[in-house]
DOLUM-611788 format. One record per residue: residue number from 1; residue in three letters; chain; x, y, z of N, C-alpha, C, O in turn. Coordinates in Angstrom, 3 decimals. Atoms other than C-alpha are relative to their C-alpha. Example, Ala and Ser with C-alpha at 12.3 -4.5 7.8 and 13.67 -1.06 7.14 Angstrom:
2
@k = 1, r = ala, c = A, n.x = 0.890, n.y = -1.190, n.z = 0.000, ca.x = 12.300, ca.y = -4.500, ca.z = 7.800, c.x = 0.900, c.y = 1.200, c.z = 0.000, o.x = 1.936, o.y = 1.181, o.z = 0.665
@k = 2, r = ser, c = A, n.x = -0.820, n.y = -1.190, n.z = -0.060, ca.x = 13.670, ca.y = -1.060, ca.z = 7.140, c.x = -0.770, c.y = 1.090, c.z = 0.730, o.x = -0.261, o.y = 2.198, o.z = 0.899
// end
This chain:
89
@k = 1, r = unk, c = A, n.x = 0.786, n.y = -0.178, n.z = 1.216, ca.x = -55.209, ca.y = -5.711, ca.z = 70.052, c.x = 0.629, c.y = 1.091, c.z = -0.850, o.x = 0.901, o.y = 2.152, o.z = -0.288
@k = 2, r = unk, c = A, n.x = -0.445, n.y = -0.852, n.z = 1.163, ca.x = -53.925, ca.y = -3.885, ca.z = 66.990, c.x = -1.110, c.y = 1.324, c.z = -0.235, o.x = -2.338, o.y = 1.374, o.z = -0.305
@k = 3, r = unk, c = A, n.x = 0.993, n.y = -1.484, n.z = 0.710, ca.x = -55.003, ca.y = -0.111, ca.z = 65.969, c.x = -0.225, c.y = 0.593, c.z = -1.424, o.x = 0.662, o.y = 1.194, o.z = -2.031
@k = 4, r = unk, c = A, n.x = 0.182, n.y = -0.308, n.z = 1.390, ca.x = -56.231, ca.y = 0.649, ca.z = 62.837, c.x = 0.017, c.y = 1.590, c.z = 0.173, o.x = -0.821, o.y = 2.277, o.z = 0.756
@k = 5, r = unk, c = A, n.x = 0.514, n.y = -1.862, n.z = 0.201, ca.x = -55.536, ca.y = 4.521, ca.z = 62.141, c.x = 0.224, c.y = 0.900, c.z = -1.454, o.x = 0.811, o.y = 0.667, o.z = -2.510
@k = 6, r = unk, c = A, n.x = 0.503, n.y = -0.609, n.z = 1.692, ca.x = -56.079, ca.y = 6.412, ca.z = 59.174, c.x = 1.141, c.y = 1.201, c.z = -0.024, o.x = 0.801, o.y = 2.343, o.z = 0.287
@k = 7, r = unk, c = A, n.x = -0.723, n.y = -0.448, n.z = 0.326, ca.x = -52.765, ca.y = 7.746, ca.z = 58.421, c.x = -0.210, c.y = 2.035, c.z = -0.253, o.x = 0.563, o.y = 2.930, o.z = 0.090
@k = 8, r = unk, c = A, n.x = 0.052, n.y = -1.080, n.z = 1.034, ca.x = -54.450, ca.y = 10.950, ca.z = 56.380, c.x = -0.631, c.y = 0.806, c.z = 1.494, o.x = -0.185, o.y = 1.953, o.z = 1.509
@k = 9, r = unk, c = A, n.x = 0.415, n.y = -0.619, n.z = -0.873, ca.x = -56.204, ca.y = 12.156, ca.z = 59.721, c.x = 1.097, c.y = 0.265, c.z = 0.517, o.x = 1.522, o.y = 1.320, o.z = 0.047
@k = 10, r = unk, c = A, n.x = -1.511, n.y = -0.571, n.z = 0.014, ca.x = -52.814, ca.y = 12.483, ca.z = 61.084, c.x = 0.934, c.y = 0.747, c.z = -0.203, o.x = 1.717, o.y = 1.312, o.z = 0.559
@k = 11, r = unk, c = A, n.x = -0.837, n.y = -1.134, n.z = 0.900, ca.x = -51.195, ca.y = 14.342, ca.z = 58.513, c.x = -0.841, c.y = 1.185, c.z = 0.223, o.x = -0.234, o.y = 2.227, o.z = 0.466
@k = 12, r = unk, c = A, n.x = 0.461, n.y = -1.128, n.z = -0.014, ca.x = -54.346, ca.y = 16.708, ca.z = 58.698, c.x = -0.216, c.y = 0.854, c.z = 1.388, o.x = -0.499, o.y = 2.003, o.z = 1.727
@k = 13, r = unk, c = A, n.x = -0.126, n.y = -0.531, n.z = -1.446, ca.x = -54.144, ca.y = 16.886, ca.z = 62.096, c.x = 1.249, c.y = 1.004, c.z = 0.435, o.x = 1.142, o.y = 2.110, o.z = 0.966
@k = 14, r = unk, c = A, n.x = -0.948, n.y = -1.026, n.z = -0.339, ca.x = -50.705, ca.y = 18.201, ca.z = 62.488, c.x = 0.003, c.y = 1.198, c.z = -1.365, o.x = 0.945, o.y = 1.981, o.z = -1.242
@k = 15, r = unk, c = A, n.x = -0.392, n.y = -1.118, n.z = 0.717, ca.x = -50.898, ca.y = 20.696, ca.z = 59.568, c.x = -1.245, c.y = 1.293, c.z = 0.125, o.x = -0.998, o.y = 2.463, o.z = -0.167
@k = 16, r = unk, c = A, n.x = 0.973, n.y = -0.798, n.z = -0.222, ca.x = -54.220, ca.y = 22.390, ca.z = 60.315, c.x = 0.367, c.y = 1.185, c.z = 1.252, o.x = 0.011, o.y = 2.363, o.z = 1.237
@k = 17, r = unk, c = A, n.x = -0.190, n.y = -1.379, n.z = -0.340, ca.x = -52.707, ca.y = 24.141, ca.z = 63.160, c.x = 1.626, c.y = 0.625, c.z = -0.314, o.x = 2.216, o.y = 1.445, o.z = 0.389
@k = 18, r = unk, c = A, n.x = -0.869, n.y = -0.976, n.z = 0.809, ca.x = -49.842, ca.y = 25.269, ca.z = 61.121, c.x = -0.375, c.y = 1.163, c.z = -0.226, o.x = -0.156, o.y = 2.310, o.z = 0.163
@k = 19, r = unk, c = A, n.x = 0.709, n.y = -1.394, n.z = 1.066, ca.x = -51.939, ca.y = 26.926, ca.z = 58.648, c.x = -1.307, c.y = 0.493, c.z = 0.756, o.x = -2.180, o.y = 1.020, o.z = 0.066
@k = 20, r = unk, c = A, n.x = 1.170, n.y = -0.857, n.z = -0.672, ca.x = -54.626, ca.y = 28.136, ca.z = 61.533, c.x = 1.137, c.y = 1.490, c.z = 1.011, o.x = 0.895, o.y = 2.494, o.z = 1.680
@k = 21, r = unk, c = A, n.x = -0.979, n.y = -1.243, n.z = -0.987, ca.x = -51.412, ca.y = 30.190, ca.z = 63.090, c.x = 0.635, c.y = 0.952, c.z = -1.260, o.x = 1.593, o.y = 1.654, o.z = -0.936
@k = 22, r = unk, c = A, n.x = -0.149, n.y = -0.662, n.z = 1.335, ca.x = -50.987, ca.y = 31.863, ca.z = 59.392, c.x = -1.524, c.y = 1.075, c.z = 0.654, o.x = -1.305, o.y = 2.185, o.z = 1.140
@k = 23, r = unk, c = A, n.x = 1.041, n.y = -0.619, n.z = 0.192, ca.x = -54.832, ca.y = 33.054, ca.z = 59.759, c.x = -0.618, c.y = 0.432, c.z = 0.847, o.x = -1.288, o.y = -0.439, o.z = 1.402
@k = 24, r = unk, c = A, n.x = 0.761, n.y = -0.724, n.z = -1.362, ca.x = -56.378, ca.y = 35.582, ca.z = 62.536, c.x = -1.515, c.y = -0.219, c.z = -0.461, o.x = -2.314, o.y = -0.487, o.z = 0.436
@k = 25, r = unk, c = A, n.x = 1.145, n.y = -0.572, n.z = 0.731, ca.x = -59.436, ca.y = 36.009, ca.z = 60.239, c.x = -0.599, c.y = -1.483, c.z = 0.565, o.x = -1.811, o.y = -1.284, o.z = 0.660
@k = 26, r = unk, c = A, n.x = 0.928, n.y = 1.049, n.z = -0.001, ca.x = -60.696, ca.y = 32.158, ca.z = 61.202, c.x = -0.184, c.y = -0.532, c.z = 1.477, o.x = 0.725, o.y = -0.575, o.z = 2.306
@k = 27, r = unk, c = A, n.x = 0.423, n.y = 0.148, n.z = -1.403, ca.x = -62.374, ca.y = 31.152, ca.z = 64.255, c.x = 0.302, c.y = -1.454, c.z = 0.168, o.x = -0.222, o.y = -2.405, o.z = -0.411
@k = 28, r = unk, c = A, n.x = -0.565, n.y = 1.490, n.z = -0.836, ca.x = -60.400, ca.y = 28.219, ca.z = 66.315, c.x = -0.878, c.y = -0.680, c.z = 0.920, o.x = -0.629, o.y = -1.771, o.z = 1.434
@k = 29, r = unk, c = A, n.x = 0.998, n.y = 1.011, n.z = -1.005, ca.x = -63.168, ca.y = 27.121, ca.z = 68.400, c.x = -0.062, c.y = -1.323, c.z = -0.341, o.x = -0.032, o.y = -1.759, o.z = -1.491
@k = 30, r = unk, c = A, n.x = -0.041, n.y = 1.529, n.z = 0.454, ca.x = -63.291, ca.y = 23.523, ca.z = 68.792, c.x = -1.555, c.y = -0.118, c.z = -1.246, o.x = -0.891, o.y = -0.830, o.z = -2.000
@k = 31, r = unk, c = A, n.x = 1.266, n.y = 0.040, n.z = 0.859, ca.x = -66.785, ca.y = 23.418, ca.z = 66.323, c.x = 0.853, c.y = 0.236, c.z = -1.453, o.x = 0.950, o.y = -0.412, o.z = -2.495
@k = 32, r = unk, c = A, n.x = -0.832, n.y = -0.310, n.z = 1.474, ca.x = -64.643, ca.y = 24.997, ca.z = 63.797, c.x = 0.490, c.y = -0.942, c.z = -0.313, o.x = 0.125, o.y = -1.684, o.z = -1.225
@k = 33, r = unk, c = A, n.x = -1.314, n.y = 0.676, n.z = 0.735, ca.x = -61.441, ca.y = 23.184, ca.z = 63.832, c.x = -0.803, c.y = -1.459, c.z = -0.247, o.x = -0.094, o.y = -2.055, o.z = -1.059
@k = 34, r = unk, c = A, n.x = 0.530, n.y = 1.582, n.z = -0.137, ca.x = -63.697, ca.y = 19.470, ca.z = 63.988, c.x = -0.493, c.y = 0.857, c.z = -1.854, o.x = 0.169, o.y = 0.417, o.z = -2.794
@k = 35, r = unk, c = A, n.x = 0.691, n.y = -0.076, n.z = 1.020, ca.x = -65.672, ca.y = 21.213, ca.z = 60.863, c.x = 1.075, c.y = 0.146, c.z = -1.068, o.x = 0.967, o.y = -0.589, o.z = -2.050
@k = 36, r = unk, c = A, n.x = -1.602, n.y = 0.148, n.z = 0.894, ca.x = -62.020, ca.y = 22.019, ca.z = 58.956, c.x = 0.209, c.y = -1.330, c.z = -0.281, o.x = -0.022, o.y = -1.986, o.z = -1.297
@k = 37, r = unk, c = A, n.x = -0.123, n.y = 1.545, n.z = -0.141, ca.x = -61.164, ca.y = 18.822, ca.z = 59.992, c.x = -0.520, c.y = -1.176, c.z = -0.919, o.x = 0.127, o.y = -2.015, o.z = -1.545
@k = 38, r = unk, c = A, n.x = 1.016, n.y = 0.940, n.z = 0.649, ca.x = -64.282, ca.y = 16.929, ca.z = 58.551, c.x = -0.040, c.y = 0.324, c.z = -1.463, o.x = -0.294, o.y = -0.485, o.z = -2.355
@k = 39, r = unk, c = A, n.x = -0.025, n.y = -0.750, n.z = 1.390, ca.x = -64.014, ca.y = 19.298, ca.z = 55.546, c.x = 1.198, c.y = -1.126, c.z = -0.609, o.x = 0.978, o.y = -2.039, o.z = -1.405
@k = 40, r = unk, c = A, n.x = -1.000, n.y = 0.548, n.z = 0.663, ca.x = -60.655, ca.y = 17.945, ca.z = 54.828, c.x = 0.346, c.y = -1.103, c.z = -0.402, o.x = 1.059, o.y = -1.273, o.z = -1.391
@k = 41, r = unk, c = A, n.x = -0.114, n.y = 1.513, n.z = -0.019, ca.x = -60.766, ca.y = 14.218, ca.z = 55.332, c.x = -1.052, c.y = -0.221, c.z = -0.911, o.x = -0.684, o.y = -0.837, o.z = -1.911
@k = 42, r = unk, c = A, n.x = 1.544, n.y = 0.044, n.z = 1.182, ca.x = -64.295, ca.y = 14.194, ca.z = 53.259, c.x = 0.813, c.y = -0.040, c.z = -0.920, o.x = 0.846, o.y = -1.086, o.z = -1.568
@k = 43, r = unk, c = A, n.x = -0.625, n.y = -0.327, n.z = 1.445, ca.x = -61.892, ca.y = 15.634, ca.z = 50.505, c.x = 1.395, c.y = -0.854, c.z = -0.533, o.x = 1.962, o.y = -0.856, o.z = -1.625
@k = 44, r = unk, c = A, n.x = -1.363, n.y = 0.528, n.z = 0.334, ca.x = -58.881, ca.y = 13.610, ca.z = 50.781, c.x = 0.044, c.y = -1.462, c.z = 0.119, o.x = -0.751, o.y = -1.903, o.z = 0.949
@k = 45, r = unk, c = A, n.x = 0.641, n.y = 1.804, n.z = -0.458, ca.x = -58.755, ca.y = 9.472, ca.z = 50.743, c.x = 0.550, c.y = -0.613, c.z = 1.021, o.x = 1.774, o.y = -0.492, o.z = 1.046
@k = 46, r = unk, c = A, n.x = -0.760, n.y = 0.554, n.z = -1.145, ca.x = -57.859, ca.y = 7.755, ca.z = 53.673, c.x = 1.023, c.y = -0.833, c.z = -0.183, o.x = 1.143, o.y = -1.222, o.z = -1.345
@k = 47, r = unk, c = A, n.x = -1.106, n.y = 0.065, n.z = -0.144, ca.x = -54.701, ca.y = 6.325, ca.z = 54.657, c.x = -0.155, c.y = -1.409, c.z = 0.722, o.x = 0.110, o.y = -0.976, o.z = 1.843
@k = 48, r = unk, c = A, n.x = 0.288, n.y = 0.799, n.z = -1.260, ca.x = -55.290, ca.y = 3.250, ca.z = 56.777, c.x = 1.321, c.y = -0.808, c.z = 0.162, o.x = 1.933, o.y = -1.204, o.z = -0.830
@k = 49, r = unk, c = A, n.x = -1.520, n.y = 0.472, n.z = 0.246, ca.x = -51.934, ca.y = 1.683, ca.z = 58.221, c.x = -0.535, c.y = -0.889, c.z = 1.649, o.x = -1.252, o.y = -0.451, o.z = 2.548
@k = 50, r = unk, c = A, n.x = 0.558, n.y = 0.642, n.z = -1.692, ca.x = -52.447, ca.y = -0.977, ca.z = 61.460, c.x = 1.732, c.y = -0.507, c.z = 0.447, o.x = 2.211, o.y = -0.298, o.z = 1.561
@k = 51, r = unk, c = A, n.x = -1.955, n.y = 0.515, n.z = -1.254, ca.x = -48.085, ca.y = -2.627, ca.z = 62.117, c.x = 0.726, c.y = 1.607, c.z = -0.055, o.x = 0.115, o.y = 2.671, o.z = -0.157
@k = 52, r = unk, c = A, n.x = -1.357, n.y = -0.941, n.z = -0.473, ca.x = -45.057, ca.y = -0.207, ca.z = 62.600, c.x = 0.145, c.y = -0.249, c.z = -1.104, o.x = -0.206, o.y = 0.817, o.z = -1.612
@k = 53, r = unk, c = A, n.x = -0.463, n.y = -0.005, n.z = 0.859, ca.x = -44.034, ca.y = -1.443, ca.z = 59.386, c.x = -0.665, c.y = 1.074, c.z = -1.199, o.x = -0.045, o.y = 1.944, o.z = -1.811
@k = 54, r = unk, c = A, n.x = 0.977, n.y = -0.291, n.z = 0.899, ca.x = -47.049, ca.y = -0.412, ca.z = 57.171, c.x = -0.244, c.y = 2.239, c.z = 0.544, o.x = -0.581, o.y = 3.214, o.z = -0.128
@k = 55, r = unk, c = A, n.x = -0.299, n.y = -1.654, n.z = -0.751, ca.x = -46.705, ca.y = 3.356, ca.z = 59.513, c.x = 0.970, c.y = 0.110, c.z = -0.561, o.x = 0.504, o.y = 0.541, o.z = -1.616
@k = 56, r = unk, c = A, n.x = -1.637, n.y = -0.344, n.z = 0.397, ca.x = -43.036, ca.y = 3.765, ca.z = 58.391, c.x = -0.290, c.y = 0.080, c.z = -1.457, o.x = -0.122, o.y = 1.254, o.z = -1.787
@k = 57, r = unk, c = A, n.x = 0.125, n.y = -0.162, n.z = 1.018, ca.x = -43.859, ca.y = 3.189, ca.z = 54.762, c.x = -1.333, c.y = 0.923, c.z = -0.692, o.x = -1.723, o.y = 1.029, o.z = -1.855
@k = 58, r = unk, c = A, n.x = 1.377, n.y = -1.401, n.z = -0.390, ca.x = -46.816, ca.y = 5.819, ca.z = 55.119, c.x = 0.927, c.y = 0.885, c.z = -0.219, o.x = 1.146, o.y = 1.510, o.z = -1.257
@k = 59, r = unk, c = A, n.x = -0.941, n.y = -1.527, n.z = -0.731, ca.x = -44.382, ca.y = 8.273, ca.z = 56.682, c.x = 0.825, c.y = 0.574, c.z = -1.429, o.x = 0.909, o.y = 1.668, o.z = -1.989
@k = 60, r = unk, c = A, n.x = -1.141, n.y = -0.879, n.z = 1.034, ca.x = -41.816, ca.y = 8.216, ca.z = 53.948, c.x = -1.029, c.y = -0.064, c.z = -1.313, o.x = -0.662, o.y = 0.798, o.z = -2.111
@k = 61, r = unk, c = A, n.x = 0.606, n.y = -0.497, n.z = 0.770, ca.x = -44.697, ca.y = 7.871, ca.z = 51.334, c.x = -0.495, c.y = 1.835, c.z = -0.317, o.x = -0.151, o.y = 2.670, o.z = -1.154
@k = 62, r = unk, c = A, n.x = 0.373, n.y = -1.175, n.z = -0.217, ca.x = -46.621, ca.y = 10.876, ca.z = 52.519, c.x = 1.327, c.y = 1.334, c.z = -0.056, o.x = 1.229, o.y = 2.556, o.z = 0.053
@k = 63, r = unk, c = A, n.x = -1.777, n.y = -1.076, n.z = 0.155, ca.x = -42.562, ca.y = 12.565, ca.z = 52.134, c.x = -0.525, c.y = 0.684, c.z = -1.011, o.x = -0.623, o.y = 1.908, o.z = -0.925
@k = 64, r = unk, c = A, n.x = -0.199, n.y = -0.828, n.z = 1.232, ca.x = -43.290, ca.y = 13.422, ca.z = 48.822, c.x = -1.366, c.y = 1.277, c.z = -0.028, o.x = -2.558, o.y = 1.241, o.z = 0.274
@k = 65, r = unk, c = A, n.x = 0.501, n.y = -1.156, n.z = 0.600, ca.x = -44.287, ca.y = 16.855, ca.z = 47.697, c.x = -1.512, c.y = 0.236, c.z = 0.459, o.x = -2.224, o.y = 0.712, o.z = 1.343
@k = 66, r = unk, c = A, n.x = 1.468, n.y = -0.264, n.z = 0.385, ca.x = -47.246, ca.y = 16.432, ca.z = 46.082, c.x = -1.118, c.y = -0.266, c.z = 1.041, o.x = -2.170, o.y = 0.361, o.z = 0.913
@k = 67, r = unk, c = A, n.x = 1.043, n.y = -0.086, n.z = -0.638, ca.x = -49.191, ca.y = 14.933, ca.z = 49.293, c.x = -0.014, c.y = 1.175, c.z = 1.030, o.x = -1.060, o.y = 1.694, o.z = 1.419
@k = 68, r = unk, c = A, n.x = -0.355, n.y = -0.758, n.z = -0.687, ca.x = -47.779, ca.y = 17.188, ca.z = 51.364, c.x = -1.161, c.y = 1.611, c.z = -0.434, o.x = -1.724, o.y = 2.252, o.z = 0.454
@k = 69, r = unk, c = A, n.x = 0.455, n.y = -1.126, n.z = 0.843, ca.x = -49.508, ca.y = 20.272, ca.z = 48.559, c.x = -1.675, c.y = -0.377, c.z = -0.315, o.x = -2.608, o.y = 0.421, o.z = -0.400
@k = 70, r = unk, c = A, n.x = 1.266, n.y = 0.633, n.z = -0.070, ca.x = -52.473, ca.y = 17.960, ca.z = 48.192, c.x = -1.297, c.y = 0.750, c.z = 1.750, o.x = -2.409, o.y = 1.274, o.z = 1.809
@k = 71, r = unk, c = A, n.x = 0.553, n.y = -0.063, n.z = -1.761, ca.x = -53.406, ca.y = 18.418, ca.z = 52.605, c.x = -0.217, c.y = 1.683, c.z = -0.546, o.x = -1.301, o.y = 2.259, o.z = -0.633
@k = 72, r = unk, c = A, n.x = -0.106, n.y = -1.395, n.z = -0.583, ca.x = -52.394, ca.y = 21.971, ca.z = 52.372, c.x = -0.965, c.y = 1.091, c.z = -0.619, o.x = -1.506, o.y = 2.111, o.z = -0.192
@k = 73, r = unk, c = A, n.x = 1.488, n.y = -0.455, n.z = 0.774, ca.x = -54.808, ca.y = 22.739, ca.z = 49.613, c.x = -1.137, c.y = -0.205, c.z = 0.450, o.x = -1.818, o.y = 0.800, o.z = 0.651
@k = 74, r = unk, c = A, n.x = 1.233, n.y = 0.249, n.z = -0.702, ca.x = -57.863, ca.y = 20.749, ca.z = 51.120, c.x = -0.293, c.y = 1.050, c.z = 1.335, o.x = -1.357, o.y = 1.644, o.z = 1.507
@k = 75, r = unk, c = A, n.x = -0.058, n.y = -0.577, n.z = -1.142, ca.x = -57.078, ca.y = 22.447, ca.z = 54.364, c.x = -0.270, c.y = 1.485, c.z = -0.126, o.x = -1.275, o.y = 1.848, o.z = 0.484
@k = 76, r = unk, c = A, n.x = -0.042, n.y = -1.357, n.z = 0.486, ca.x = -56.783, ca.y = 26.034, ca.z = 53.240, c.x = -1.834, c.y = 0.259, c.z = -0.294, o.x = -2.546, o.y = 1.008, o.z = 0.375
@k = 77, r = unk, c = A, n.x = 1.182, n.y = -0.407, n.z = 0.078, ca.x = -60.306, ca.y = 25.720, ca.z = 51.519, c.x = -0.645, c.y = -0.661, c.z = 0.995, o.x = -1.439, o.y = 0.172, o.z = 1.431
@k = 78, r = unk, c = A, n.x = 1.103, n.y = 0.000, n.z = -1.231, ca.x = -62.168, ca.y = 24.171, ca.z = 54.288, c.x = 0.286, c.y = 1.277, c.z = 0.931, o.x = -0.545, o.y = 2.184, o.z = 0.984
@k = 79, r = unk, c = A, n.x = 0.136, n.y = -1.557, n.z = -0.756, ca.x = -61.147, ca.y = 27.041, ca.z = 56.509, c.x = -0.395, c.y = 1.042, c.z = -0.915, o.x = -1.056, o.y = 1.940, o.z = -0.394
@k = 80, r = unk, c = A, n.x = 0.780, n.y = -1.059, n.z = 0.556, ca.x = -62.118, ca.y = 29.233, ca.z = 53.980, c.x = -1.687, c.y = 0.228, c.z = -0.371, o.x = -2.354, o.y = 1.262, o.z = -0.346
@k = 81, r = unk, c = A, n.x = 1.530, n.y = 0.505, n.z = 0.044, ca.x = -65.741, ca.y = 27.472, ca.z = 53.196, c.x = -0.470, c.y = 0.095, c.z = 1.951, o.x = -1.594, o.y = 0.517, o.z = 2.223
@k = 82, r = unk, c = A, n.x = 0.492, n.y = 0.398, n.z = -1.086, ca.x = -65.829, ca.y = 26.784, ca.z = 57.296, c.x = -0.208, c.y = 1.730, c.z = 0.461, o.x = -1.198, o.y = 2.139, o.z = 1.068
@k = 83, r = unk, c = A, n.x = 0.062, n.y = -1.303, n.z = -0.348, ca.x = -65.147, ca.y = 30.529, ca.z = 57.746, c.x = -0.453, c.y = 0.908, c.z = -0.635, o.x = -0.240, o.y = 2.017, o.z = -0.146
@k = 84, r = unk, c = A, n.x = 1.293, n.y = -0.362, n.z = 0.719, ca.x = -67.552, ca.y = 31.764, ca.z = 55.301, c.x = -1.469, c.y = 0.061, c.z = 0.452, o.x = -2.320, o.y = 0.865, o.z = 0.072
@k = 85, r = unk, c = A, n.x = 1.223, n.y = 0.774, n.z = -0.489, ca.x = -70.400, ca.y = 29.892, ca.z = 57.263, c.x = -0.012, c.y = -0.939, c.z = 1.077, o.x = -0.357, o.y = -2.115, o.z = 0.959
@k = 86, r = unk, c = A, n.x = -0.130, n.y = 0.798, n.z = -0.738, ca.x = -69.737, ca.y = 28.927, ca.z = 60.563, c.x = -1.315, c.y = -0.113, c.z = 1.093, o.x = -2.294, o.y = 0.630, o.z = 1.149
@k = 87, r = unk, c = A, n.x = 1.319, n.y = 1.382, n.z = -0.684, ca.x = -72.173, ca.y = 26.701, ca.z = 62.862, c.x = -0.313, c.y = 1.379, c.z = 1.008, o.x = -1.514, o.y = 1.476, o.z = 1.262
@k = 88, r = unk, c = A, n.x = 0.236, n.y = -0.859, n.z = -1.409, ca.x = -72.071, ca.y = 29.757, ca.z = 65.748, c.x = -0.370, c.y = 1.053, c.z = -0.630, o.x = -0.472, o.y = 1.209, o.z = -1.847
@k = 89, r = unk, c = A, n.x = -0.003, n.y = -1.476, n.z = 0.149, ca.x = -72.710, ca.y = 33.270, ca.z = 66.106, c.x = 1.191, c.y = 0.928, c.z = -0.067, o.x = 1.021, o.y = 2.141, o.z = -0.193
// end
């Protein structure tokens, strides 16, 4: 059976702990990073890719720049909104 996966979760997946190893100030607990997470995908449109082919032309899409500056922006302010007001003590 074929997997449908949403390309943009992906991308935000590997860059969130980039930019969480930039920032001491934000709390990594799993609650957090899912609430970053949810922050970011809410804000950004999904990606959906299901052959190898339709993945590969993702990959070198998502190359350019601007999505690349797009993630890194969404991402940035959800940790800053998530770490403003987080779910714990």
């Amino acid at each position: 059976m074929k997997q449908l996966v949403n390309y943009m979760e992906a991308a935000v997946r590997e860059e969130l702990p980039v930019l969480l190893s930039q920032r001491q100030d934000i709390c990594k607990c799993e609650d957090c990073l899912y609430d970053i997470l949810a922050y970011a995908l809410n804000r950004l449109p999904p990606k959906y890719v299901v052959s190898e082919r339709g993945h590969v032309h993702t990959k070198v899409d998502f190359a350019e720049i601007q999505h690349e500056v797009d993630i890194t922006t969404v991402v940035l302010q959800g940790m800053d909104t998530i770490g403003k007001r987080t779910r714990h003590k």
